[in-house]
C-alpha positions in Angstrom: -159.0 -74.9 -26.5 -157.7 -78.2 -26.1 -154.9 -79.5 -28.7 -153.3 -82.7 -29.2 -149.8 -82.3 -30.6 -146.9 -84.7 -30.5 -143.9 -82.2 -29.1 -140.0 -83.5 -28.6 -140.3 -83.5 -25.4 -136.4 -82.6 -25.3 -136.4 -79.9 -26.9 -140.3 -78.6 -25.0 -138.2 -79.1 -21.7 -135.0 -77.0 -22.8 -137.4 -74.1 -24.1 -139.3 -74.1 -20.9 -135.9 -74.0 -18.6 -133.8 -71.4 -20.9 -137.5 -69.3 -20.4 -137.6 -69.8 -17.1 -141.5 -71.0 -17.4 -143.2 -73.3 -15.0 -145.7 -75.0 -17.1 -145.8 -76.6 -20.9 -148.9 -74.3 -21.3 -146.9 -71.1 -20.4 -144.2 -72.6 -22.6 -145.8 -73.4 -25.5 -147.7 -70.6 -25.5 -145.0 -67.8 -25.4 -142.4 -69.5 -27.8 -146.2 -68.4 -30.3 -145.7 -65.4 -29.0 -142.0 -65.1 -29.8 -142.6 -66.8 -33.1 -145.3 -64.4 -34.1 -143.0 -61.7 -33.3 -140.0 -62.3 -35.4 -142.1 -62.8 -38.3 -143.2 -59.7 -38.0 -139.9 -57.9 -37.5 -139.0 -60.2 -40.4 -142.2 -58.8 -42.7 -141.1 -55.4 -41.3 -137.3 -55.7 -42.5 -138.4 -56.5 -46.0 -140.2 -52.9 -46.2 -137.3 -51.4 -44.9 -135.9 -48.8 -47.1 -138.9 -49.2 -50.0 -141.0 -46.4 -48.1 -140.7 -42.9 -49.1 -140.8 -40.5 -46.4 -141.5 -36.8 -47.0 -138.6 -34.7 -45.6 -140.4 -31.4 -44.8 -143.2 -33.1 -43.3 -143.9 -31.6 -39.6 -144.3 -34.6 -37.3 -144.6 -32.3 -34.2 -147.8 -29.7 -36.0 -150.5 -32.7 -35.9 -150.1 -33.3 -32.0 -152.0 -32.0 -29.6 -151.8 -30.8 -26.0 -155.5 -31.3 -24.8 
């Protein structure tokens, strides 16, 4: 899909070296990627500690070898 967007070119340039990518695309593309990610770690962190877990519950009896 082709997208117009008015980027600092700066700052595009210093993401793409400190990644180590060759193109904008590939640039542009995985700092998405990375973006997308921390917000779910940060969605993740904000469960943390609110689930309650079951302490005799066997993790191992539900797998299966087959």
């Amino acid at each position: 899909m082709a997208t117009n967007l008015a980027i600092d070119r700066e700052l595009l340039c210093a993401a793409q070296q400190a990644a180590g990518l060759r193109t904008k695309k590939e640039t542009v593309n995985e700092a998405l990627r990375e973006f997308i990610e921390r917000r779910k770690q940060i969605e993740a962190l904000k469960i943390f500690g609110r689930i309650d877990f079951a302490p005799k519950y066997n993790h191992k009896k539900g797998r299966s070898r087959g």
